[in-house]
C-alpha positions as CSV (number, residue, x, y, z in Angstrom):
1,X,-53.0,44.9,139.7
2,X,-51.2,47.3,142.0
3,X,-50.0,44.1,144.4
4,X,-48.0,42.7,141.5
5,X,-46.3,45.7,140.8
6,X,-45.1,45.6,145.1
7,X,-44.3,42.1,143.7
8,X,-42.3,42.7,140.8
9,X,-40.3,45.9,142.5
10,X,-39.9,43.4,145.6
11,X,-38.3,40.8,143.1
12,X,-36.1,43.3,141.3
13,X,-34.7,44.4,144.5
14,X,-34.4,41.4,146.1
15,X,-32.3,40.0,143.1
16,X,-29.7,42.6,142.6
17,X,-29.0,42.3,146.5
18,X,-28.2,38.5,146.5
19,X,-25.6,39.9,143.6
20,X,-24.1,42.2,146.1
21,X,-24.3,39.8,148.7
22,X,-22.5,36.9,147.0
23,X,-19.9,39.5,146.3
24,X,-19.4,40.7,149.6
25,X,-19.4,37.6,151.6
26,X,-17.6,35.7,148.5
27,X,-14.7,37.4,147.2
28,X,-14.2,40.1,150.6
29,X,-14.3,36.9,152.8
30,X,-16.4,39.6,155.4
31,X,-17.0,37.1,158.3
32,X,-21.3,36.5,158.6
33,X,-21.9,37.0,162.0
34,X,-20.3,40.8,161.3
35,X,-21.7,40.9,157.9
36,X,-24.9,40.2,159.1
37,X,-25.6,42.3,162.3
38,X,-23.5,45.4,160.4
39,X,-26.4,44.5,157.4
40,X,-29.2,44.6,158.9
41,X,-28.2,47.7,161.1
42,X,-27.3,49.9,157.6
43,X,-30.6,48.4,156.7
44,X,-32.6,49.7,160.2
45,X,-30.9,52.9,159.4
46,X,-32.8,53.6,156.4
47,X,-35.7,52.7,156.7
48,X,-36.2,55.0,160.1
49,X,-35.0,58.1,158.0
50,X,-37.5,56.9,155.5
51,X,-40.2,56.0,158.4
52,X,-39.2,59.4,160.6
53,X,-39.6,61.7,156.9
54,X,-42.8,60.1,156.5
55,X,-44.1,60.1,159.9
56,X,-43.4,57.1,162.4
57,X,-46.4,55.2,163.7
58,X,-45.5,52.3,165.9
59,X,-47.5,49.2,165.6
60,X,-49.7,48.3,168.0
61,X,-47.7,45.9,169.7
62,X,-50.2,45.4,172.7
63,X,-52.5,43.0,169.5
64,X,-49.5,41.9,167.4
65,X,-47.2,40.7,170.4
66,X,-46.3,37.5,169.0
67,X,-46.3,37.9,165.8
68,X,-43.7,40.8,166.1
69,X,-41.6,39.1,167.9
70,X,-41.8,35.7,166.1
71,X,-40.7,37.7,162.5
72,X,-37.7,39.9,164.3
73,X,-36.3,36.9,165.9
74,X,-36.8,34.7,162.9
75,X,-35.2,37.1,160.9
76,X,-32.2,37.9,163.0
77,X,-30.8,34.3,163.0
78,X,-32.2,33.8,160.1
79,X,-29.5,36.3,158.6
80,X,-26.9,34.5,160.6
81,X,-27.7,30.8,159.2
82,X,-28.0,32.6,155.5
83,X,-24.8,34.3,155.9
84,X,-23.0,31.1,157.2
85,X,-24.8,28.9,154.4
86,X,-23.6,30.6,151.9
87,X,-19.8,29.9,152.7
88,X,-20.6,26.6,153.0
89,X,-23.4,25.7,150.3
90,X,-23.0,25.8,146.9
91,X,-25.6,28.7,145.9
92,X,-27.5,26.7,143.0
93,X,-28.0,24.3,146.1
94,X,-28.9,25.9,148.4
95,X,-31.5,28.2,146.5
96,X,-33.4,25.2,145.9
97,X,-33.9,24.2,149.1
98,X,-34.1,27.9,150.7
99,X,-37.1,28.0,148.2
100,X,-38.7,25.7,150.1
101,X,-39.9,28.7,152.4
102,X,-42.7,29.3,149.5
103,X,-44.3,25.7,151.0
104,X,-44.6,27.2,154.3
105,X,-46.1,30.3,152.9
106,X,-48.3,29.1,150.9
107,X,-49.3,26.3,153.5
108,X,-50.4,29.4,156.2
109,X,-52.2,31.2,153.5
110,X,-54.7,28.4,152.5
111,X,-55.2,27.1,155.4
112,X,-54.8,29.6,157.8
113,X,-56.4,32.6,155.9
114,X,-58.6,30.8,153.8
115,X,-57.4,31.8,150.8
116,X,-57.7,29.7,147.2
117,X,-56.0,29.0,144.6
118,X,-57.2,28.1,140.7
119,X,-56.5,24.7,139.5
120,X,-54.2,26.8,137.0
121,X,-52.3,28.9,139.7
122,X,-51.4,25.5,141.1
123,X,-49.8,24.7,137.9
124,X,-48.0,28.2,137.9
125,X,-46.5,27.8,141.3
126,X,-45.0,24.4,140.4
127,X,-43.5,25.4,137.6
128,X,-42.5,28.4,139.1
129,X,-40.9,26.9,142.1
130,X,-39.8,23.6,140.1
131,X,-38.0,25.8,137.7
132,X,-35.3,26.7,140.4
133,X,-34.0,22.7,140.8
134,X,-32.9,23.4,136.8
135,X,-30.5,25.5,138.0
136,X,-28.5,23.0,140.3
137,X,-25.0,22.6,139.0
138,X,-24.1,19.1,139.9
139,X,-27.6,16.9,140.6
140,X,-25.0,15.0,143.8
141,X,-25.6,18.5,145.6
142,X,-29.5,18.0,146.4
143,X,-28.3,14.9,148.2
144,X,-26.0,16.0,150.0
145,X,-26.6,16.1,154.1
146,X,-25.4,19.4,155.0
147,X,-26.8,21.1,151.7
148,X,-30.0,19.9,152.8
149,X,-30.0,20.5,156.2
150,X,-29.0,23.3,156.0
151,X,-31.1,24.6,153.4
152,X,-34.1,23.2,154.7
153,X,-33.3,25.1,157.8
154,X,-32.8,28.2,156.7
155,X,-36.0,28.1,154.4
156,X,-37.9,27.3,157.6
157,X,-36.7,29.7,159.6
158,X,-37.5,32.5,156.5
159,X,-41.1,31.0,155.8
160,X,-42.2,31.7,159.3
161,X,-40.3,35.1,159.5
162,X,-41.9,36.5,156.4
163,X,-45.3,35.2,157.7
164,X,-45.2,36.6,160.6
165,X,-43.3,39.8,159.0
166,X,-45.9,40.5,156.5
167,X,-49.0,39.3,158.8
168,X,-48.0,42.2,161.0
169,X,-47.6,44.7,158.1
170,X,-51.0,43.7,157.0
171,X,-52.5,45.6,160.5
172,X,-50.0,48.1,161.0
173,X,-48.2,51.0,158.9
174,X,-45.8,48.7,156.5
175,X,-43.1,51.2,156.8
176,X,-42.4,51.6,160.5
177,X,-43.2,48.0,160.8
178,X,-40.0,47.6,158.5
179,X,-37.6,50.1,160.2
180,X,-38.7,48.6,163.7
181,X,-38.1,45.2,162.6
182,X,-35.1,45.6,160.8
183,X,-34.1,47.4,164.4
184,X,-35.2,44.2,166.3
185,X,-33.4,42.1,164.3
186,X,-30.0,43.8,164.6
187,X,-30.5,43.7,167.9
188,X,-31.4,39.9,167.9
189,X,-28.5,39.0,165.5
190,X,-25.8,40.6,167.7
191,X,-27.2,39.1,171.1
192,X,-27.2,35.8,169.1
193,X,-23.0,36.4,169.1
194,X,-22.1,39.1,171.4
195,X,-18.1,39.3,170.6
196,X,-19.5,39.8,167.1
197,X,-19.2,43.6,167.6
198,X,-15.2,43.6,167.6
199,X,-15.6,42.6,164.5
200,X,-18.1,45.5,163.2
201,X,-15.5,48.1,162.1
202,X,-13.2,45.9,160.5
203,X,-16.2,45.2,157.9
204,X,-17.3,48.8,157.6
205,X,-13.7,50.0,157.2
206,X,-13.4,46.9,154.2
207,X,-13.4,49.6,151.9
208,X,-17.2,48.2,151.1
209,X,-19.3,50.4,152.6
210,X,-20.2,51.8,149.3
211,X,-21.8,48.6,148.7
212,X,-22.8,47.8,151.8
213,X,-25.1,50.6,151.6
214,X,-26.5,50.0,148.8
215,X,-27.1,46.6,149.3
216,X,-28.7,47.8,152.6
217,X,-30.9,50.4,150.5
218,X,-31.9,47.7,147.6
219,X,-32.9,45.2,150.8
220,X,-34.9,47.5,152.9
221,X,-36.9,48.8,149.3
222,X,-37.6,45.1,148.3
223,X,-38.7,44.1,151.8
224,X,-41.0,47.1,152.3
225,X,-42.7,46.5,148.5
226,X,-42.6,42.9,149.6
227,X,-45.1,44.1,152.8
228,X,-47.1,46.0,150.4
229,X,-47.7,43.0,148.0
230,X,-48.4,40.8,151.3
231,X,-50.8,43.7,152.2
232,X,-53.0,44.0,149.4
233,X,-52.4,40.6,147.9
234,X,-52.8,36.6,148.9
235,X,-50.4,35.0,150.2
236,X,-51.1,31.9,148.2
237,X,-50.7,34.4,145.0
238,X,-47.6,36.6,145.9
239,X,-45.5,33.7,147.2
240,X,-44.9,32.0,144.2
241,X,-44.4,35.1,142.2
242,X,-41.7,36.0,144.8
243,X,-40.1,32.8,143.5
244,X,-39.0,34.4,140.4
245,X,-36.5,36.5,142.4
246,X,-34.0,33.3,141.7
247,X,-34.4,33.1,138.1
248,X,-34.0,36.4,138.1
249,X,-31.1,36.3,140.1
250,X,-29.4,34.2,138.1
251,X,-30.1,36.3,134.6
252,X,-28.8,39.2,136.1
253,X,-25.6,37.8,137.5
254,X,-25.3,36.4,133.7
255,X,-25.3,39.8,132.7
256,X,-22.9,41.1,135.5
257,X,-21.1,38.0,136.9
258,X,-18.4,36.4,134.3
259,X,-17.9,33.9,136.7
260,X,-21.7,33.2,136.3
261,X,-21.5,33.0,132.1
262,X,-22.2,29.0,132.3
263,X,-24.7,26.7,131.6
264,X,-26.8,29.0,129.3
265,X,-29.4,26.7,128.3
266,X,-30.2,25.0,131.2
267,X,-30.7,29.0,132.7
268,X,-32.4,29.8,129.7
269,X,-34.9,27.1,129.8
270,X,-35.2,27.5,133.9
271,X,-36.5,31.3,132.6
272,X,-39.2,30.0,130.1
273,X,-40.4,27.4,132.9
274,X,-40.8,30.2,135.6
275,X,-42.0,32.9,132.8
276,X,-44.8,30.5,132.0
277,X,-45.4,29.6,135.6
278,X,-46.0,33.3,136.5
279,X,-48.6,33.6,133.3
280,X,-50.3,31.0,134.7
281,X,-51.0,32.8,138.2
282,X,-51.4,36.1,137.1
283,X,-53.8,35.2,134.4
Protein backbone atom coordinates (compact mmCIF):
# COMPACT_ATOMS: atom_id res chain seq x y z
CA UNK A 1 0.00 0.00 0.00
CA UNK A 2 3.09 2.10 0.35
CA UNK A 3 2.33 3.83 -3.37
CA UNK A 4 -0.93 5.33 -2.04
CA UNK A 5 0.57 6.77 0.75
CA UNK A 6 3.31 8.77 -2.09
CA UNK A 7 -0.19 9.34 -3.42
CA UNK A 8 -2.00 10.84 -0.70
CA UNK A 9 1.26 13.03 0.61
CA UNK A 10 1.59 14.05 -3.24
CA UNK A 11 -2.15 15.23 -3.05
CA UNK A 12 -1.92 16.95 0.30
CA UNK A 13 1.01 18.89 -0.94
CA UNK A 14 -0.08 19.57 -4.13
CA UNK A 15 -3.39 21.12 -2.71
CA UNK A 16 -2.14 23.53 -0.15
CA UNK A 17 0.27 24.91 -2.94
CA UNK A 18 -2.55 25.81 -5.56
CA UNK A 19 -3.79 27.79 -2.11
CA UNK A 20 -0.66 29.70 -2.03
CA UNK A 21 -0.43 30.06 -5.55
CA UNK A 22 -3.93 31.61 -6.20
CA UNK A 23 -2.87 33.87 -3.43
CA UNK A 24 0.23 34.93 -4.80
CA UNK A 25 -0.57 35.46 -8.34
CA UNK A 26 -4.23 36.70 -7.26
CA UNK A 27 -4.30 39.20 -4.78
CA UNK A 28 -0.07 40.29 -5.14
CA UNK A 29 -0.78 40.71 -8.93
CA UNK A 30 3.20 39.00 -9.14
CA UNK A 31 3.51 39.01 -13.03
CA UNK A 32 3.71 34.88 -14.26
CA UNK A 33 6.51 34.89 -16.37
CA UNK A 34 8.59 36.24 -13.02
CA UNK A 35 6.42 34.20 -10.84
CA UNK A 36 7.08 31.28 -12.58
CA UNK A 37 10.88 31.10 -13.45
CA UNK A 38 11.55 32.73 -9.62
CA UNK A 39 9.11 29.44 -8.67
CA UNK A 40 10.52 26.88 -9.98
CA UNK A 41 14.14 28.15 -9.21
CA UNK A 42 13.22 28.41 -5.12
CA UNK A 43 11.92 24.99 -6.03
CA UNK A 44 15.46 23.61 -7.85
CA UNK A 45 16.95 25.11 -4.77
CA UNK A 46 15.56 22.69 -2.51
CA UNK A 47 15.50 19.90 -3.76
CA UNK A 48 19.49 19.91 -4.62
CA UNK A 49 20.19 20.69 -0.76
CA UNK A 50 17.84 17.73 -0.27
CA UNK A 51 19.46 15.70 -3.23
CA UNK A 52 23.29 16.92 -2.26
CA UNK A 53 22.42 15.83 1.83
CA UNK A 54 21.34 12.69 0.50
CA UNK A 55 23.86 12.03 -1.99
CA UNK A 56 23.36 13.23 -5.79
CA UNK A 57 23.19 10.57 -8.47
CA UNK A 58 22.62 11.96 -11.87
CA UNK A 59 20.44 10.02 -14.12
CA UNK A 60 21.65 8.33 -16.83
CA UNK A 61 20.90 10.67 -19.39
CA UNK A 62 22.90 8.72 -22.19
CA UNK A 63 19.25 5.96 -21.95
CA UNK A 64 16.70 8.55 -20.92
CA UNK A 65 17.66 11.41 -23.42
CA UNK A 66 14.34 12.16 -24.63
CA UNK A 67 12.41 11.54 -22.03
CA UNK A 68 14.34 14.03 -19.86
CA UNK A 69 14.16 16.54 -21.99
CA UNK A 70 10.59 16.06 -23.19
CA UNK A 71 9.38 16.45 -19.06
CA UNK A 72 11.87 19.69 -18.38
CA UNK A 73 10.65 21.45 -21.36
CA UNK A 74 7.04 20.44 -20.89
CA UNK A 75 7.24 21.62 -17.52
CA UNK A 76 8.93 24.84 -18.00
CA UNK A 77 6.24 26.33 -20.33
CA UNK A 78 4.04 24.46 -18.84
CA UNK A 79 4.44 26.82 -15.72
CA UNK A 80 4.27 29.81 -17.95
CA UNK A 81 0.76 28.80 -19.66
CA UNK A 82 -0.45 27.81 -15.88
CA UNK A 83 0.60 30.99 -14.51
CA UNK A 84 -0.88 33.09 -17.37
CA UNK A 85 -4.24 30.91 -17.29
CA UNK A 86 -4.87 31.55 -14.17
CA UNK A 87 -5.25 35.40 -14.59
CA UNK A 88 -7.28 34.80 -17.25
CA UNK A 89 -9.46 31.64 -16.44
CA UNK A 90 -11.79 31.43 -13.97
CA UNK A 91 -10.22 28.52 -11.61
CA UNK A 92 -13.45 26.21 -11.28
CA UNK A 93 -12.94 26.31 -15.18
CA UNK A 94 -10.08 25.88 -15.74
CA UNK A 95 -9.51 22.84 -13.21
CA UNK A 96 -11.88 20.98 -15.26
CA UNK A 97 -10.26 21.13 -18.22
CA UNK A 98 -6.54 21.08 -16.81
CA UNK A 99 -7.82 17.72 -15.38
CA UNK A 100 -8.00 16.48 -18.60
CA UNK A 101 -4.14 15.67 -18.23
CA UNK A 102 -5.40 12.39 -16.22
CA UNK A 103 -6.79 11.22 -20.01
CA UNK A 104 -3.38 11.47 -21.37
CA UNK A 105 -1.93 9.61 -18.41
CA UNK A 106 -3.96 7.19 -18.17
CA UNK A 107 -4.09 6.70 -22.16
CA UNK A 108 0.10 6.00 -21.97
CA UNK A 109 -0.29 3.67 -19.14
CA UNK A 110 -2.72 1.15 -20.75
CA UNK A 111 -1.60 1.20 -23.78
CA UNK A 112 1.83 1.94 -23.66
CA UNK A 113 2.83 -0.07 -20.39
CA UNK A 114 0.31 -2.53 -20.53
CA UNK A 115 -1.18 -1.87 -17.58
CA UNK A 116 -5.11 -2.81 -16.57
CA UNK A 117 -7.63 -1.56 -15.09
CA UNK A 118 -10.89 -3.44 -13.14
CA UNK A 119 -14.22 -2.86 -14.59
CA UNK A 120 -14.67 -1.06 -11.02
CA UNK A 121 -11.46 1.16 -11.14
CA UNK A 122 -12.99 2.38 -14.38
CA UNK A 123 -15.97 3.45 -12.48
CA UNK A 124 -13.73 5.07 -9.76
CA UNK A 125 -11.77 7.19 -12.18
CA UNK A 126 -15.01 8.60 -13.68
CA UNK A 127 -16.37 9.54 -10.80
CA UNK A 128 -13.29 10.73 -9.61
CA UNK A 129 -12.41 12.90 -12.51
CA UNK A 130 -16.30 13.65 -13.24
CA UNK A 131 -16.56 15.02 -9.78
CA UNK A 132 -14.42 18.10 -10.68
CA UNK A 133 -17.11 19.51 -13.56
CA UNK A 134 -19.52 19.86 -10.05
CA UNK A 135 -17.44 22.44 -9.03
CA UNK A 136 -17.84 24.90 -12.20
CA UNK A 137 -19.41 28.10 -11.03
CA UNK A 138 -21.35 29.21 -13.94
CA UNK A 139 -22.00 25.98 -16.52
CA UNK A 140 -21.48 29.13 -19.70
CA UNK A 141 -17.62 28.79 -18.59
CA UNK A 142 -17.02 25.10 -20.02
CA UNK A 143 -18.09 26.77 -23.29
CA UNK A 144 -16.33 29.23 -23.43
CA UNK A 145 -13.32 29.47 -26.35
CA UNK A 146 -10.50 30.70 -24.41
CA UNK A 147 -11.41 28.64 -21.20
CA UNK A 148 -11.17 25.74 -23.23
CA UNK A 149 -8.45 26.38 -25.18
CA UNK A 150 -6.66 27.17 -22.94
CA UNK A 151 -7.31 24.64 -20.58
CA UNK A 152 -7.08 22.00 -22.82
CA UNK A 153 -3.66 23.21 -23.61
CA UNK A 154 -2.25 23.50 -20.54
CA UNK A 155 -3.57 19.95 -19.51
CA UNK A 156 -1.75 18.63 -22.52
CA UNK A 157 1.23 20.06 -22.04
CA UNK A 158 1.16 18.63 -18.09
CA UNK A 159 -0.02 15.06 -19.17
CA UNK A 160 3.04 14.58 -21.30
CA UNK A 161 5.39 16.36 -18.82
CA UNK A 162 4.39 14.18 -15.91
CA UNK A 163 4.71 11.18 -18.17
CA UNK A 164 7.76 11.69 -19.16
CA UNK A 165 8.69 13.22 -15.60
CA UNK A 166 7.70 10.15 -13.73
CA UNK A 167 8.78 7.57 -16.62
CA UNK A 168 12.32 8.86 -15.97
CA UNK A 169 12.04 8.63 -12.13
CA UNK A 170 10.90 5.13 -12.58
CA UNK A 171 14.88 4.26 -13.94
CA UNK A 172 16.71 6.74 -12.11
CA UNK A 173 17.15 8.04 -8.31
CA UNK A 174 13.59 10.03 -7.94
CA UNK A 175 15.25 12.71 -6.00
CA UNK A 176 18.07 14.00 -8.15
CA UNK A 177 15.76 13.41 -11.09
CA UNK A 178 13.55 16.07 -9.18
CA UNK A 179 16.23 18.68 -8.29
CA UNK A 180 17.78 18.31 -11.98
CA UNK A 181 14.50 18.80 -13.51
CA UNK A 182 13.25 21.46 -11.52
CA UNK A 183 16.92 23.05 -12.61
CA UNK A 184 16.02 22.38 -16.31
CA UNK A 185 13.00 23.83 -16.13
CA UNK A 186 13.98 27.17 -14.62
CA UNK A 187 16.26 27.33 -17.11
CA UNK A 188 13.66 26.55 -19.94
CA UNK A 189 11.10 28.99 -18.46
CA UNK A 190 13.48 31.96 -18.45
CA UNK A 191 14.89 31.26 -22.04
CA UNK A 192 11.18 30.98 -23.05
CA UNK A 193 11.12 35.06 -21.93
CA UNK A 194 14.55 36.36 -21.56
CA UNK A 195 13.66 40.07 -20.22
CA UNK A 196 11.79 38.09 -17.60
CA UNK A 197 14.86 38.33 -15.29
CA UNK A 198 14.42 42.26 -14.71
CA UNK A 199 11.57 41.31 -13.32
CA UNK A 200 12.98 38.62 -10.76
CA UNK A 201 13.75 40.83 -7.77
CA UNK A 202 10.80 42.87 -7.82
CA UNK A 203 8.90 39.51 -6.97
CA UNK A 204 11.36 38.25 -4.41
CA UNK A 205 11.49 41.71 -2.73
CA UNK A 206 7.26 41.56 -2.78
CA UNK A 207 7.49 41.03 0.71
CA UNK A 208 6.38 37.15 -0.22
CA UNK A 209 9.22 35.33 -0.07
CA UNK A 210 7.98 33.84 3.07
CA UNK A 211 5.47 32.26 0.98
CA UNK A 212 7.25 31.82 -1.87
CA UNK A 213 9.35 29.45 -0.10
CA UNK A 214 7.02 27.56 1.23
CA UNK A 215 5.03 27.21 -1.63
CA UNK A 216 8.40 26.16 -3.28
CA UNK A 217 9.00 23.51 -0.29
CA UNK A 218 5.19 22.10 -0.38
CA UNK A 219 5.67 21.78 -4.50
CA UNK A 220 9.05 20.11 -4.61
CA UNK A 221 7.65 17.47 -1.53
CA UNK A 222 4.38 16.71 -3.53
CA UNK A 223 6.26 16.27 -6.88
CA UNK A 224 8.94 14.03 -5.42
CA UNK A 225 6.12 11.67 -3.50
CA UNK A 226 4.32 12.08 -6.79
CA UNK A 227 7.66 10.17 -8.52
CA UNK A 228 7.52 7.75 -5.82
CA UNK A 229 3.80 6.83 -6.36
CA UNK A 230 4.59 6.77 -10.24
CA UNK A 231 7.52 4.50 -9.20
CA UNK A 232 6.03 1.82 -7.37
CA UNK A 233 2.49 2.26 -8.66
CA UNK A 234 0.45 2.11 -12.23
CA UNK A 235 -0.07 4.77 -13.93
CA UNK A 236 -3.58 3.86 -14.74
CA UNK A 237 -4.02 3.54 -10.73
CA UNK A 238 -2.17 6.70 -9.34
CA UNK A 239 -3.58 9.06 -11.95
CA UNK A 240 -6.95 9.23 -11.02
CA UNK A 241 -6.22 9.26 -7.38
CA UNK A 242 -4.05 12.35 -8.06
CA UNK A 243 -7.35 13.79 -9.22
CA UNK A 244 -8.52 14.23 -5.74
CA UNK A 245 -5.96 16.99 -5.32
CA UNK A 246 -8.93 19.41 -6.69
CA UNK A 247 -11.56 18.39 -4.42
CA UNK A 248 -9.23 18.68 -1.98
CA UNK A 249 -8.17 21.85 -3.04
CA UNK A 250 -11.30 23.24 -2.82
CA UNK A 251 -12.15 21.90 0.91
CA UNK A 252 -9.15 23.30 2.12
CA UNK A 253 -9.61 26.72 0.62
CA UNK A 254 -13.20 26.38 2.34
CA UNK A 255 -11.53 26.17 5.42
CA UNK A 256 -8.87 28.94 4.70
CA UNK A 257 -10.32 31.06 1.81
CA UNK A 258 -13.56 33.35 2.91
CA UNK A 259 -13.73 34.32 -0.35
CA UNK A 260 -14.11 30.55 -1.16
CA UNK A 261 -17.18 29.93 1.65
CA UNK A 262 -19.81 29.46 -1.38
CA UNK A 263 -21.64 26.93 -2.89
CA UNK A 264 -21.43 24.41 -0.03
CA UNK A 265 -23.46 21.70 -1.29
CA UNK A 266 -22.53 21.53 -4.68
CA UNK A 267 -18.59 21.14 -2.96
CA UNK A 268 -19.94 18.93 -0.54
CA UNK A 269 -21.58 16.57 -2.90
CA UNK A 270 -18.39 16.98 -5.53
CA UNK A 271 -16.41 15.40 -2.14
CA UNK A 272 -18.80 12.25 -1.78
CA UNK A 273 -18.55 11.70 -5.70
CA UNK A 274 -14.67 11.71 -5.65
CA UNK A 275 -14.50 9.97 -1.97
CA UNK A 276 -16.54 7.12 -3.57
CA UNK A 277 -14.59 7.20 -6.77
CA UNK A 278 -11.25 6.63 -4.87
CA UNK A 279 -13.01 3.57 -2.82
CA UNK A 280 -13.67 2.20 -5.91
CA UNK A 281 -9.94 2.11 -7.15
CA UNK A 282 -8.27 1.41 -4.13
CA UNK A 283 -10.53 -1.40 -3.26
Amino acid sequence: MIWQLYTALSVLSLSLSVLLQRVLIHKNKLDPYAYAVTFQGLVAILLLIMALAAGLKLPNFSELLVPATIAIVFFGLGHIVYAKTLQVVEASAFSVFFATQAIWIMFFGLFFLEESLSVLQVIGSVLVIGSVGLLVKRADALTNPRSIGLGLLTGLMFGIAIIAFSYVGRYTDPLSWAAVSFVGTTLVSLLARPRTISKITPVLMSGQIGTLLLLAFLYGFGSYMMLLAYKDGDFALVTPLRQTSIIVTVLLALLFLKSERHSLSRKIISGIVSTVGVLLIIG
